[in-house]
C-alpha positions in Angstrom: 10.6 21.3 40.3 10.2 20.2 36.8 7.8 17.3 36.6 8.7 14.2 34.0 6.7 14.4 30.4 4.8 11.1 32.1 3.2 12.8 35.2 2.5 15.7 32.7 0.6 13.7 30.0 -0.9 11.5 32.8 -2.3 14.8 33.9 -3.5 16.6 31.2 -5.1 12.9 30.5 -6.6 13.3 33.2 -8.4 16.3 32.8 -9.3 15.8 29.2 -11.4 12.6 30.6 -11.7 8.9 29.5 -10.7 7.9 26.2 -12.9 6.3 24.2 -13.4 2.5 24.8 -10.5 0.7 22.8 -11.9 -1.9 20.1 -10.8 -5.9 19.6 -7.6 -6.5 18.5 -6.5 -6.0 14.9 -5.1 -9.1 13.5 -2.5 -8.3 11.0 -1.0 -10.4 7.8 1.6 -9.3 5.7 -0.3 -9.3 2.0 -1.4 -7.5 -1.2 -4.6 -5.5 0.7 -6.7 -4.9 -2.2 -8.8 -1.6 -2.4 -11.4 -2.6 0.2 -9.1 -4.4 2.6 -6.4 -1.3 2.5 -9.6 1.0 3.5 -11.6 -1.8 6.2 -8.2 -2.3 7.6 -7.9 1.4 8.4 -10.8 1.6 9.8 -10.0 -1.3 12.2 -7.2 0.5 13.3 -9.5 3.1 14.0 -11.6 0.9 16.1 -9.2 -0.3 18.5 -7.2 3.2 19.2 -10.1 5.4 18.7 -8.4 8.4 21.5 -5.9 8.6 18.9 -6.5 7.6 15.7 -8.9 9.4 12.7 -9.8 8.1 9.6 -10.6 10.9 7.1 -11.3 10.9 2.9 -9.4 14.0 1.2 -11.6 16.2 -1.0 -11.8 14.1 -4.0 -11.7 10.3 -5.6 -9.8 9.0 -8.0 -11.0 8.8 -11.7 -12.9 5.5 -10.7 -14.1 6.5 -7.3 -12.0 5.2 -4.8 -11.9 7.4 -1.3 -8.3 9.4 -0.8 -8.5 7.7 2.7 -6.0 8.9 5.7 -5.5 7.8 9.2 -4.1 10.4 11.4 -2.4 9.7 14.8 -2.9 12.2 17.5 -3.7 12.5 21.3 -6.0 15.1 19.5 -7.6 13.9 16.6 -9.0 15.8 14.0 -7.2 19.6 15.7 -3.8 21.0 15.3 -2.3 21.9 18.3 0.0 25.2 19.2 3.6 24.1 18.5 3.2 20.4 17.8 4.4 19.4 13.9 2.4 17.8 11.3 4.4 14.9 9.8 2.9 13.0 6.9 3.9 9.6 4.7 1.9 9.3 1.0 2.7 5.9 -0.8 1.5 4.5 -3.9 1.5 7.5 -5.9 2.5 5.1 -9.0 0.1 2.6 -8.7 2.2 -0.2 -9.8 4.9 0.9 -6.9 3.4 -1.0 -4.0 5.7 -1.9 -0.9 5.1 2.0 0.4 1.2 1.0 0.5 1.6 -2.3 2.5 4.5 -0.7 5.0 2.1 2.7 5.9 -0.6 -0.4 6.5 1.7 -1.7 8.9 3.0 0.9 10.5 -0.8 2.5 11.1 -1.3 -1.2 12.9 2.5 -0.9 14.7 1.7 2.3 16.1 -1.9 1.8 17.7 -0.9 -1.7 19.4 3.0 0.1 20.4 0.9 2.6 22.0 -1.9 0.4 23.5 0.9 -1.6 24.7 2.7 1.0 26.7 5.8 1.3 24.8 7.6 4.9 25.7 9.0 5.8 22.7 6.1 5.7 20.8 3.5 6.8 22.8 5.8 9.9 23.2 6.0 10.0 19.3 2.5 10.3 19.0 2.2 12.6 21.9 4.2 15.2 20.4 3.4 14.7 16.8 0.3 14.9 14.8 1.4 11.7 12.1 -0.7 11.2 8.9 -0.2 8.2 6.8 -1.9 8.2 2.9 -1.0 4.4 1.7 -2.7 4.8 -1.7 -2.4 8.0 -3.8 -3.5 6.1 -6.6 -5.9 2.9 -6.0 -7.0 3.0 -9.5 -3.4 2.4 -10.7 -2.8 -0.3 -8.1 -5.7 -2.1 -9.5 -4.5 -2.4 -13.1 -1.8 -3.4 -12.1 -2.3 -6.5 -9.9 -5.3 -7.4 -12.5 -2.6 -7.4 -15.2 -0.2 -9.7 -12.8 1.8 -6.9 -11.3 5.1 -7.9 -14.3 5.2 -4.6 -16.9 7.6 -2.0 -15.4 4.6 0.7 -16.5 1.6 -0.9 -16.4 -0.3 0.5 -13.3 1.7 3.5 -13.1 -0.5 5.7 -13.8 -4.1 6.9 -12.8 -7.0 6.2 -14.5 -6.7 8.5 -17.3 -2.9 7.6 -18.1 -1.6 10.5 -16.2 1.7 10.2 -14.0 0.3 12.0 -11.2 4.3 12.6 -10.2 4.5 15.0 -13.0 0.9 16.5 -12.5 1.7 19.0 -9.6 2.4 22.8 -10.9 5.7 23.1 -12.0 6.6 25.6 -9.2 10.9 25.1 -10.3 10.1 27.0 -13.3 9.0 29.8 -10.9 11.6 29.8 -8.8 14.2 29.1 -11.4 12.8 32.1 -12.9 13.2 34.2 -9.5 16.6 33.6 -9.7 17.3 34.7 -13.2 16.2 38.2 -12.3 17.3 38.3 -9.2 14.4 37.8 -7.3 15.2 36.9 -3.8 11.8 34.7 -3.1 11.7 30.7 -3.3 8.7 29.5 -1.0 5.3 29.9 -1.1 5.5 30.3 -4.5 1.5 29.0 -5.5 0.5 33.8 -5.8 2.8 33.5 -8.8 1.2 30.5 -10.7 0.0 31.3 -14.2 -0.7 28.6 -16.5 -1.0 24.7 -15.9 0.9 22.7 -18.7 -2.0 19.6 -18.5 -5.2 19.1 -16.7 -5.2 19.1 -13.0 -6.1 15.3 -12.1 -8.5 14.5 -9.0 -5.8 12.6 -6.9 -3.3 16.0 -7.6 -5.9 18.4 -6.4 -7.0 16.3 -3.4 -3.2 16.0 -2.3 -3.0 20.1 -3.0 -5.9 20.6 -0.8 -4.5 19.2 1.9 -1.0 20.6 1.5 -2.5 23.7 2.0 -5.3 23.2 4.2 -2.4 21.2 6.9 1.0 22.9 8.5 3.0 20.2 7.7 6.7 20.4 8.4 8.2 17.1 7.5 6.6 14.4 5.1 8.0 11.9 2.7 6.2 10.2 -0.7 7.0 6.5 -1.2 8.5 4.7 -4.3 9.9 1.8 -5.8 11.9 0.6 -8.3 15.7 1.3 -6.3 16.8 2.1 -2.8 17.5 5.2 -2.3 16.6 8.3 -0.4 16.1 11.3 -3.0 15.9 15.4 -2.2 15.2 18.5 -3.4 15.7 19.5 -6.0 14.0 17.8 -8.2 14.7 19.9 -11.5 17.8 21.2 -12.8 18.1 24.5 -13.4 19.7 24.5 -16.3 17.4 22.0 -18.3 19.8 19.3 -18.2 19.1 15.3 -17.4 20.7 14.9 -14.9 22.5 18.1 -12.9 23.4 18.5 -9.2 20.4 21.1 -8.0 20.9 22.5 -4.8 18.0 24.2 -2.8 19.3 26.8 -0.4 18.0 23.8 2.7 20.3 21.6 1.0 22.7 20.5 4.0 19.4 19.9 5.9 17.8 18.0 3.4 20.8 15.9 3.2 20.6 15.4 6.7 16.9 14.6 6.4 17.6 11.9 3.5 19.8 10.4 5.9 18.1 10.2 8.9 15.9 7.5 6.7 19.0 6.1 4.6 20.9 4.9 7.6 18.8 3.8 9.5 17.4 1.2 6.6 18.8 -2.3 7.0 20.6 -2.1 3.5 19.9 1.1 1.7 23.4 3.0 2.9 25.1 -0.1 2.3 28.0 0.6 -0.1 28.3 -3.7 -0.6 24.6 -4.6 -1.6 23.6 -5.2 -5.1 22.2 -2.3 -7.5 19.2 -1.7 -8.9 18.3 -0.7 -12.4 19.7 -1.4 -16.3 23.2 -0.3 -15.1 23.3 -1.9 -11.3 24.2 1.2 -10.1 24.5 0.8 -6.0 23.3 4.4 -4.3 24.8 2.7 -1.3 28.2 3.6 -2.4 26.9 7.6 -1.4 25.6 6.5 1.1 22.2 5.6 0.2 21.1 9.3 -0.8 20.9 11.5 -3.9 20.1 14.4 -5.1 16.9 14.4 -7.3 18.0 16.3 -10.4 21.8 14.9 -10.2 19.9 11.5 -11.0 17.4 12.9 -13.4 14.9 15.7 -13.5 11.7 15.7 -12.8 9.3 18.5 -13.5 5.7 18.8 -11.9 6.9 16.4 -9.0 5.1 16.3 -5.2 8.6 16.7 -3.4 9.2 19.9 -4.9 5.9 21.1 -5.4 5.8 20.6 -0.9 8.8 22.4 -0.4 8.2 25.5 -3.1 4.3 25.9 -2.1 4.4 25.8 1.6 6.6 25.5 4.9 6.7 21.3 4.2 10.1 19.9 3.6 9.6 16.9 1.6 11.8 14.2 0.5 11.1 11.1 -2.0 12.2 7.3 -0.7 12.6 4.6 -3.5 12.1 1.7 -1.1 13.5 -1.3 -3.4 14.2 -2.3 -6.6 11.2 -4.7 -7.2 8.2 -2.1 -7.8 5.9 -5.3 -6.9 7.6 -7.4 -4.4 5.8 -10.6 -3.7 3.6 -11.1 -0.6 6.0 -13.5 1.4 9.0 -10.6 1.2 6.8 -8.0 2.9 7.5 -9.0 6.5 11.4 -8.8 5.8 10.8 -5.5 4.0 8.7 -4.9 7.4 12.2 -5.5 9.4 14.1 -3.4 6.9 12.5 -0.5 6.9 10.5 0.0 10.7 13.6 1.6 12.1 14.0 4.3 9.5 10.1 4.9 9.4 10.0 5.7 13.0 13.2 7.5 13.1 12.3 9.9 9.6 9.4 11.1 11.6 11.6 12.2 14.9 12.8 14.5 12.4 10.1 16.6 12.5 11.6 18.0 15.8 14.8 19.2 14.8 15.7 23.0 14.7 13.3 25.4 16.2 10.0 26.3 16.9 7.7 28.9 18.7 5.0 31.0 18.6 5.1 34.6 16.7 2.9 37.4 18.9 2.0 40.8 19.0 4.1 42.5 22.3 1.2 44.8 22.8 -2.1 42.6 22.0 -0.2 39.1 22.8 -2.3 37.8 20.3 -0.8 35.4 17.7 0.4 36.4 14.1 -0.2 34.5 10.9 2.2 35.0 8.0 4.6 36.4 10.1 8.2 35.4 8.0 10.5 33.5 9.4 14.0 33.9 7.6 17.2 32.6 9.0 21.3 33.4 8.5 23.6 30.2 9.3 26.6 31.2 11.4 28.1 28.3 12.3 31.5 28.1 12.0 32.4 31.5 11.5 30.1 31.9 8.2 31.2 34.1 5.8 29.4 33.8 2.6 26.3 32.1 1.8 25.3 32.5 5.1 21.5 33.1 4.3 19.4 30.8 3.5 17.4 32.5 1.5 14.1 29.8 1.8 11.8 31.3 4.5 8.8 29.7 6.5 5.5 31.5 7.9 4.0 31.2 10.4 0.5 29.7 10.7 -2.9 30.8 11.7 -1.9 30.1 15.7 1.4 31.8 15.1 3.3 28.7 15.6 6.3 27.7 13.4 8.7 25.3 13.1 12.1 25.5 11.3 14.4 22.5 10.4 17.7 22.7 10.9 20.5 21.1 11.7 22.9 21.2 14.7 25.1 25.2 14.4 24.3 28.4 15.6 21.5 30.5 13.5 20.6 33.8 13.3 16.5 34.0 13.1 14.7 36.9 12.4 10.7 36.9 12.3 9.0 39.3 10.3 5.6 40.8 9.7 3.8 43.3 7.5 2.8 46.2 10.2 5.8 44.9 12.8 9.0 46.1 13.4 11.3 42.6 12.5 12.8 40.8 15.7 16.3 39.2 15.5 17.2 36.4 17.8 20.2 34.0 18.5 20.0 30.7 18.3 22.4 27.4 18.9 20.9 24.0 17.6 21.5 21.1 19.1 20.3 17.2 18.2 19.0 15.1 20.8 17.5 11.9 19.7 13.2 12.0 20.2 13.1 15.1 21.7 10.9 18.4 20.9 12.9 21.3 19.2 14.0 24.5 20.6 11.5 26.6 21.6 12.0 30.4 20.0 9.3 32.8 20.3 9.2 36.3 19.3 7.4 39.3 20.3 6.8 42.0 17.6 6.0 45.3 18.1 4.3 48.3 15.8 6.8 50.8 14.7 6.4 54.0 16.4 6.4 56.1 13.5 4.4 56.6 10.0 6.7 54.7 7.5 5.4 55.3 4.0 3.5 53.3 2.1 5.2 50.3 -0.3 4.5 46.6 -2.0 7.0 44.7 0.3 7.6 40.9 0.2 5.5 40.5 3.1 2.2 42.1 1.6 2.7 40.2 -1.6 3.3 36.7 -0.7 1.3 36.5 3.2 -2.1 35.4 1.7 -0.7 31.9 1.8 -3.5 31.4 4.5 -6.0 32.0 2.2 -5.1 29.5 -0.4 -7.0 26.2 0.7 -10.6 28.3 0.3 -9.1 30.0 -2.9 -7.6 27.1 -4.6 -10.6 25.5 -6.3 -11.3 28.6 -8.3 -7.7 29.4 -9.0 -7.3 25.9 -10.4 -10.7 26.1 -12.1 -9.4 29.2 -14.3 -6.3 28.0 -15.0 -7.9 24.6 -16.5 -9.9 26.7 -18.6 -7.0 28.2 -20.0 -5.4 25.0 -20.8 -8.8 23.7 -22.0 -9.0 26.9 -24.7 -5.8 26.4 -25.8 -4.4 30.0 -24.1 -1.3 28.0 -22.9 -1.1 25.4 -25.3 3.0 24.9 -24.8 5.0 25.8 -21.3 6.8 29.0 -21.7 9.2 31.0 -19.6 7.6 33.6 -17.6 
């Protein structure tokens, strides 16, 4: 007999001990949380749901020294655990863009007291995914701009040495838009081909870098303001243009993805609400979702620097049209958004997942590729889609997709490639299918060659290499060897 998910968590509760004692109650009003408060408010949070809450500082400060502070939510802080995704939220990347910063406050305190409280849905939310929430990417831009009044569109915007860290990531599109041009085949974990930074790597980039690719996230999203809309990949044309319809070969489930957040937002999809902007354009009118580059490009962005560098798909949400909304509409904003916050992150459990092992050994593989052909409906042309995933150092993987029948084929240097079968379905907060694969060696010599596999499944090593990777290529910039970006 199958027991319920309760009597199982109960259990393994159970065996894993007491949790630690739960601290005082966190009081919680809807304000501006300067610096200090933003960072003593995490750590209350902390304090009262300390069996499933960490609060840990990324790898750098910004310019003026602030910590990079992150609370994580899991029944297993602090580890990553064999087939459960890691979903993240960063806000406040443009310091003067501030509602993201006070919703991922209020969501860290929503989740802890939902939990504490015994309320199902989230409890089993946080069971079954490892959530962490960033609320200020850049403090030192948040500062100028309430000191200055929190009135210029630009002012605050960016860090601390008047860099817009949303153009500071390496421009991976050029990469891949450069793949494409000769016929290169190979759009993800695209960091092995990096040869030049355009500017200086700033603090805040780096530390988000780090833990990019020191983290298997799956799902995240980086918070905005200034209009409502939920934006996707990608974020660059490829021709050079403005403004030009991009596609990414995951567009259908980044659509979905956008969405998922877009309609369940109290206004955002709604085609009758006012605009935003010079022109009052209403994004409601598509349904509260764009395209990033068929609204304008962006090159050196964090949404497609996610998606192009590792197995994270990322999406951008511009949560209003006022960048600095006053303290007395942040409840309201509170009500408008909570639904679409909790949902977005259920969205980490669509498609499949499994575990990639060795038939002989049973012992996990890293790096194994994970490519897969879409055959719903009969598919008979542009049926691959041609972005793969890896999987990670426990051989877990996950794959978004969206409901249709899949072909997915795992791959590994030394294996002989496994083909399986899959149909998706959607069920609403539930895990997604669970698709493991069992590779075995070939049983005969096959000669020696540089396949995709051998050149691009170092991915692993990147967190410990990245520092001195980055550390040449600023020196280049600094000597003036890449003065001007260049095609490839």
């Amino acid at each position: 007999m199958r027991l319920p998910l309760g009597v199982l968590l109960m259990a393994a509760a159970a065996l894993a001990g007491p949790l630690p004692r739960q601290g005082p109650e966190v009081p919680f009003q809807f304000k501006h949380h300067d610096n200090k408060e933003m960072l003593d408010l995490l750590q209350q949070v902390h304090k009262r749901c300390p069996g499933i809450t960490r609060v840990y500082n990324l790898s750098e400060t910004s310019v003026r020294g602030v910590p990079l502070s992150v609370i994580e939510f899991s029944t297993h802080p602090g580890l990553h655990k064999l087939r459960e995704p890691e979903f993240k939220y960063i806000a406040n990347m443009h310091g003067n863009e501030v509602l993201g910063r006070e919703l991922l406050l209020k969501l860290a305190h929503y989740l802890c007291e939902q939990y504490l409280s015994g309320d199902q849905s989230i409890q089993k939310l946080v069971n079954l995914t490892r959530i962490h929430l960033m609320p200020s990417m850049n403090p030192d831009g948040w500062q100028l701009a309430t000191e200055t009044g929190a009135k210029d569109y630009l002012t605050g915007r960016t860090n601390n040495r008047s860099v817009d860290l949303n153009r500071n990531f390496p421009d991976l599109d050029r990469i891949m838009f450069s793949n494409e041009e000769h016929h290169i085949e190979h759009n993800n974990h695209l960091l092995k081909q990096l040869d030049r930074l355009t500017e200086p790597m700033q603090p805040e980039t780096m530390a988000v870098m780090k833990m990019i690719m020191s983290t298997p996230f799956v799902l995240s999203a980086n918070m905005h303001g200034g209009d409502l809309v939920a934006n996707y990949p990608y974020d660059a044309s490829r021709s050079g243009s403005m403004s030009e319809y991009t596609t990414s070969p995951d567009d259908q489930t980044f659509k979905h993805l956008a969405l998922a957040y877009s309609e369940n937002h109290a206004t955002m999809s709604n085609p009758k609400r006012s605009g935003c902007g010079y022109d009052g354009y209403n994004f409601g009118k598509q349904k509260g979702i764009t395209n990033g580059a068929a609204w304008y490009s962006v090159q050196g962005g964090m949404q497609d620097f996610n998606y192009l560098s590792s197995n994270d798909f990322e999406i951008t949400l511009e949560l209003g049209c006022d960048k600095y909304p006053k303290a007395e509409e942040l409840e309201k904003e509170w009500e408008n958004n909570k639904d679409a916050l909790l949902h977005y992150i259920w969205q980490a459990h669509i498609g499949v997942k499994g575990v990639v092992r060795d038939a002989k050994t049973r012992r996990p593989i890293s790096n194994a590729f994970i490519h897969v052909r879409n055959l719903t409906d009969g598919c008979e042309k542009n049926c691959e889609i041609n972005h793969d995933i890896t999987s990670v150092h426990g051989g877990d993987y996950w794959r978004l997709l969206t409901p249709g029948v899949y072909e997915i084929t795992a791959s590994a240097e030394g294996y002989e490639p496994v083909t399986q079968q899959a149909a998706v379905t959607l069920t609403p907060e539930s895990e997604a299918q669970k698709l493991d694969f069992w590779l075995g060696q070939p049983e005969f010599d096959e000669p020696e060659y540089d396949s995709a596999a051998a050149l691009y499944s170092r991915q692993a090593d990147l967190p410990d290499a990245l520092d001195n990777r980055m550390d040449k290529l600023r020196k280049r910039w600094f000597f003036g060897f890449y003065p001007h970006p260049a095609p490839i």
